[in-house]
C-alpha positions as CSV (number, residue, x, y, z in Angstrom):
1,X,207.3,168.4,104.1
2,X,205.0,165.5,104.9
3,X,205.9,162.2,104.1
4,X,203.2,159.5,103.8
5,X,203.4,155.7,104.5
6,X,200.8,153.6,102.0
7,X,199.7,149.8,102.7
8,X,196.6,149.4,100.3
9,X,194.4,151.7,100.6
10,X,195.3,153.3,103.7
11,X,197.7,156.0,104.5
12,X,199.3,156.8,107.4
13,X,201.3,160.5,108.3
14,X,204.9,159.9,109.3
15,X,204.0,161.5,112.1
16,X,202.5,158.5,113.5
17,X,206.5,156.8,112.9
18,X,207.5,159.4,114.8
19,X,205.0,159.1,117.7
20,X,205.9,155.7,118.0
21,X,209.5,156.3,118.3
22,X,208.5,159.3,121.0
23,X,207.3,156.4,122.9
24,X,210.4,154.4,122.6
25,X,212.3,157.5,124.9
26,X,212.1,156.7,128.2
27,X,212.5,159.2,131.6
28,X,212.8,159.2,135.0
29,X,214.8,156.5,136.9
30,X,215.6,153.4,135.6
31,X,215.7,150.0,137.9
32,X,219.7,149.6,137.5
33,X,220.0,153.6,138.8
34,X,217.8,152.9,141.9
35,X,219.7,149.6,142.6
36,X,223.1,151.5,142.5
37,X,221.5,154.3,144.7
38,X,220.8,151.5,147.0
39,X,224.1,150.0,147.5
40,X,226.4,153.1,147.4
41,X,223.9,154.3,150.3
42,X,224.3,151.3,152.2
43,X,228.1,150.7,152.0
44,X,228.2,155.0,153.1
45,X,225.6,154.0,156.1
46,X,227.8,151.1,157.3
47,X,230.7,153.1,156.5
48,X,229.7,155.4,159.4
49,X,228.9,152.6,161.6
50,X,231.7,150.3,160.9
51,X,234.3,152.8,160.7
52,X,233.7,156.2,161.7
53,X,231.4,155.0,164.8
54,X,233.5,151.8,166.1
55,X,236.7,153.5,165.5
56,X,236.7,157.3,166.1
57,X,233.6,158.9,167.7
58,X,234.7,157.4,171.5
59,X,238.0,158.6,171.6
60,X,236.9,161.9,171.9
61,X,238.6,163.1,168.3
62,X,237.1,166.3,167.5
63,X,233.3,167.3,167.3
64,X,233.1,166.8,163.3
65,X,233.6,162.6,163.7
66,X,230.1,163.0,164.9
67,X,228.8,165.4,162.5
68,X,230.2,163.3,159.6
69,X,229.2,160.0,161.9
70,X,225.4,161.1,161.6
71,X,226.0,162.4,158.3
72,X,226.8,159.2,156.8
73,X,224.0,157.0,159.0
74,X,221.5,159.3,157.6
75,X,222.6,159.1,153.8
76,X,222.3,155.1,154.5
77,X,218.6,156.0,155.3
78,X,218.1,155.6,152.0
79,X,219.0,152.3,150.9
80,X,216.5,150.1,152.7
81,X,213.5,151.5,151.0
82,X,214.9,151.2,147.5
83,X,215.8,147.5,148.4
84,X,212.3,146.8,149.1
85,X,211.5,148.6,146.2
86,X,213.6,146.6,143.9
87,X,212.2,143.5,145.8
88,X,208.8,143.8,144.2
89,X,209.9,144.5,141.0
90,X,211.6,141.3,141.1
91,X,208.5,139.5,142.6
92,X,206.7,141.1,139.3
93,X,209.4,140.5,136.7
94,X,210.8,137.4,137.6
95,X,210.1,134.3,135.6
96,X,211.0,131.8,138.5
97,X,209.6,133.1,142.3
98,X,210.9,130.3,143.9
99,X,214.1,130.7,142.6
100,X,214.1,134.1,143.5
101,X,212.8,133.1,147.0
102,X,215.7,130.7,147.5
103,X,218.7,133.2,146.0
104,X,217.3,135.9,149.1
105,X,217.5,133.4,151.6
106,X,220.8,131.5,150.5
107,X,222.8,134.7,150.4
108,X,220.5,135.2,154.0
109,X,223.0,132.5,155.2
110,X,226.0,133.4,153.5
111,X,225.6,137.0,154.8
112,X,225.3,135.5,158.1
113,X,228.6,135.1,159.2
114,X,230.1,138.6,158.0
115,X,227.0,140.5,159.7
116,X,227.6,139.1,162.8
117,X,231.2,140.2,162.9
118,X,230.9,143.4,161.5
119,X,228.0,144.3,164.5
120,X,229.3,142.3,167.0
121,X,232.6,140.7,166.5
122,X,231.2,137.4,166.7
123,X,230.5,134.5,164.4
124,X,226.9,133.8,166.2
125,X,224.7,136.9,167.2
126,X,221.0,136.1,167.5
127,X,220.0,140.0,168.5
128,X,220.1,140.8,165.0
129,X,219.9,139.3,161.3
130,X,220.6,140.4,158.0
131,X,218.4,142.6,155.9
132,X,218.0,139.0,153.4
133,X,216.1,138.0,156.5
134,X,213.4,140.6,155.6
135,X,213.3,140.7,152.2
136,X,212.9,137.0,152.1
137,X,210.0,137.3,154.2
138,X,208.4,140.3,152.5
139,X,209.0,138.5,148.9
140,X,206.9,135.8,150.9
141,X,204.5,137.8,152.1
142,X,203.8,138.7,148.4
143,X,203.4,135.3,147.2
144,X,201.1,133.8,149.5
145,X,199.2,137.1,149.1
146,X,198.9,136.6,145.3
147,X,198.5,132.5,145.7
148,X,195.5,133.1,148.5
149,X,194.0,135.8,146.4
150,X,194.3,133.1,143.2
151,X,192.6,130.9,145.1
152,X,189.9,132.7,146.6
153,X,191.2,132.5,149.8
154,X,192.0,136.2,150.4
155,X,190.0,136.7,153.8
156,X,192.6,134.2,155.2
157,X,195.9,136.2,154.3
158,X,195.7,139.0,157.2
159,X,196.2,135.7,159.5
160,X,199.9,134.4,157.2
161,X,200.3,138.3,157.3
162,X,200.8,138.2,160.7
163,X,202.8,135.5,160.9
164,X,205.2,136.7,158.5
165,X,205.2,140.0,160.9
166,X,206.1,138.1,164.1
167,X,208.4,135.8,162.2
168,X,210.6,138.8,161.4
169,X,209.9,140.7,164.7
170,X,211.2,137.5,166.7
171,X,214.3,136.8,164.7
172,X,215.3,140.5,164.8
173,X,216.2,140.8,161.1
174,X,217.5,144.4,159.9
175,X,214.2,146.2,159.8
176,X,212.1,143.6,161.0
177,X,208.2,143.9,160.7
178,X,209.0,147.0,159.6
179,X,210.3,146.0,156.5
180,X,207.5,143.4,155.7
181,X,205.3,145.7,156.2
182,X,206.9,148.2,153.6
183,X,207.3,145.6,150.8
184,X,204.0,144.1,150.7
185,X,202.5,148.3,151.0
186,X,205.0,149.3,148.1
187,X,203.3,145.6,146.1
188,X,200.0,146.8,146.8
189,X,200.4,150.5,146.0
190,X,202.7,150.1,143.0
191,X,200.4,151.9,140.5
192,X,200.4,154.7,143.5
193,X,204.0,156.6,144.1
194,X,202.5,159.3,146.6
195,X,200.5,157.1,148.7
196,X,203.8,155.1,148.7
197,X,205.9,158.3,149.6
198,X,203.4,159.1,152.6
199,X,202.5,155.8,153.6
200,X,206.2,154.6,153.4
201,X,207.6,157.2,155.5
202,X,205.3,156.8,158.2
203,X,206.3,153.1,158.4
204,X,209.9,153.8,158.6
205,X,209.9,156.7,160.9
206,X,206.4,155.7,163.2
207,X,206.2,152.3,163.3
208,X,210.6,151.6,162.8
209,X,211.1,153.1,166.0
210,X,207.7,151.4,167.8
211,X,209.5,148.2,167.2
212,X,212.9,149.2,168.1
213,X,210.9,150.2,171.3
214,X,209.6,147.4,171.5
215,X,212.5,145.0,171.7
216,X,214.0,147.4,173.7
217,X,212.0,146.4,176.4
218,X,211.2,142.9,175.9
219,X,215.6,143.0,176.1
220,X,214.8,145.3,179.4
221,X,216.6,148.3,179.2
222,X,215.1,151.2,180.7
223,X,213.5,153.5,178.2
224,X,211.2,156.7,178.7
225,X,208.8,156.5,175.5
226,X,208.5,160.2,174.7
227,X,212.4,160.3,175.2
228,X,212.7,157.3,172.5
229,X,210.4,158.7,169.9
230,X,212.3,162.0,169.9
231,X,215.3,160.7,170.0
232,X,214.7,157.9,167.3
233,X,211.7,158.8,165.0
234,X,213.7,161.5,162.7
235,X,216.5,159.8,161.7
236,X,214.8,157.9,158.9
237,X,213.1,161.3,157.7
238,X,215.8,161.3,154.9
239,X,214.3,158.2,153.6
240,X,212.0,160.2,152.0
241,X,214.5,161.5,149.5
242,X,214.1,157.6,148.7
243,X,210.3,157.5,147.9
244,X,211.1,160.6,145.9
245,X,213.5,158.7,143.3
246,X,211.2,155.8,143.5
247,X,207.9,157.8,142.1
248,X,210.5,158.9,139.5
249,X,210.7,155.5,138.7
250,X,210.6,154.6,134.7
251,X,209.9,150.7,134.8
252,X,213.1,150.4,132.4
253,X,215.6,147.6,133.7
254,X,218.6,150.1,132.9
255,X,222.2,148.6,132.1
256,X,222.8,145.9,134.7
257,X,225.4,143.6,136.0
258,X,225.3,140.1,136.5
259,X,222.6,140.0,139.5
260,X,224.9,137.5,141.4
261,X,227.3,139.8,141.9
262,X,224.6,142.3,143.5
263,X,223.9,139.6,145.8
264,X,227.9,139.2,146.7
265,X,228.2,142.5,147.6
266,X,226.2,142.6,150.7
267,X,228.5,140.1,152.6
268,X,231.7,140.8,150.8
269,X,231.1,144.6,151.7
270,X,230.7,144.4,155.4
271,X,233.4,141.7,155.5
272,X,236.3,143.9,154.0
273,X,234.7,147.0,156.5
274,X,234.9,144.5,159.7
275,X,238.4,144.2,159.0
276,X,239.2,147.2,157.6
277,X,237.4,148.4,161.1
278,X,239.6,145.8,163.1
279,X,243.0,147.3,161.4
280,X,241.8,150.9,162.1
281,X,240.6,150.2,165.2
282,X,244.3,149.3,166.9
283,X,245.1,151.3,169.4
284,X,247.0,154.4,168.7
């Protein structure tokens, strides 16, 4: 039975009641689901290096340490482009960008300190920097990109660009160029998931390893090129199952937590692994 909605002289099927609330369903992956992806991934990936790695694959265990060692790295594979994901949502949804700006690179410095111990065992390492590092700078990257354009200044961005590229290359943050390069492709692309899922895996498997190449050698240790990109390029081929969960992305928020304690995680994680790494780590 039809039932019929009258205002005036117009009427409208309940169908179109129904349509609307058709529209109200929503599908795919939702912003909160790809965040929590993100994090389990990481705290698995640095699980394997902090832990498994550190503690158990040189003392000649058993065969499977390594199996689950590589197991676990390349399960971590798929946090960083989620991250960078989620960064550009931000840059789109957020009300305040230099807020936003300034959160990524105060928890940069807060993360400091437990990054360096849980990589090196000390409180200053300047041969690496934490992942805030580059998604500060790829946030960047997106704002002077949209200020420039605002201002008709677009032909001048490829020069910031680059600046933002050697910034991140230089200071050795956790994916480096790379990683700039990945946020500002996913901002551009956004409205294109497959170009996103080819494009974005030949950035983190191609040009990932070029610049771990490349600071390789500038740190001169011997390398043989063809040897490097065999050895190197496919491990971040399972980011791919990444770009997969982002094109199913819904643009719904999802049920979150306060974002604050998001940002806490990333230092409070590898803080508890450094020493939960230390106490494992005794000798037996």
């Amino acid at each position: 039975m039809k039932f019929y909605l009258k205002s005036g002289n117009n009427i409208r099927p309940y169908c179109d009641k129904l349509l609307l609330m058709e529209q109200t369903v929503s599908y795919g992956r939702s912003g909160a689901f790809l965040k929590h992806i993100a994090i389990i991934t990481m705290i698995i990936d640095h699980i394997g290096y902090g832990i498994v790695e550190r503690c158990f694959m040189f003392r000649g265990l058993s065969p499977a340490i390594d199996k689950l060692y590589m197991l676990l790295r390349e399960i971590g594979r798929l946090a960083f482009p989620l991250f960078a994901f989620l960064i550009v949502e931000g840059a789109i949804h957020t009300s305040n960008r230099l807020r936003y700006f300034l959160s990524l690179v105060l928890f940069g410095i807060i993360s400091e300190i437990p990054f360096n111990l849980f990589f090196s065992d000390t409180i200053l390492y300047p041969k690496y920097q934490n992942v805030y590092i580059t998604l500060a700078l790829g946030l960047l990257g997106i704002y002077i990109y949209d200020l420039l354009k605002k201002a008709g200044l677009g032909m001048i961005f490829p020069i910031a660009f680059i600046g933002l590229l050697i910034a991140g290359f230089f200071l050795r943050a956790d994916y480096g160029a790379t990683g700039i390069i990945l946020i500002f492709l996913m901002y551009r692309l956004r409205a294109k998931p497959m170009t996103i899922m080819i494009l974005g895996l030949l950035v983190m498997t191609f040009l990932n390893t070029t610049e771990g190449l490349l600071l390789d050698l500038i740190d001169k240790i011997p390398v043989i090129w063809t040897q490097y990109y065999i050895e190197y390029l496919p491990i971040e081929i399972p980011s791919l199952i990444a770009f997969m969960l982002i094109a199913d992305y819904n643009g719904q928020r999802g049920r979150q937590i306060p974002k604050y304690l998001y940002y806490i995680i990333y230092p409070a994680h590898l803080l508890i692994l450094w020493i939960l790494g230390g106490w494992i780590g005794q000798p037996f």
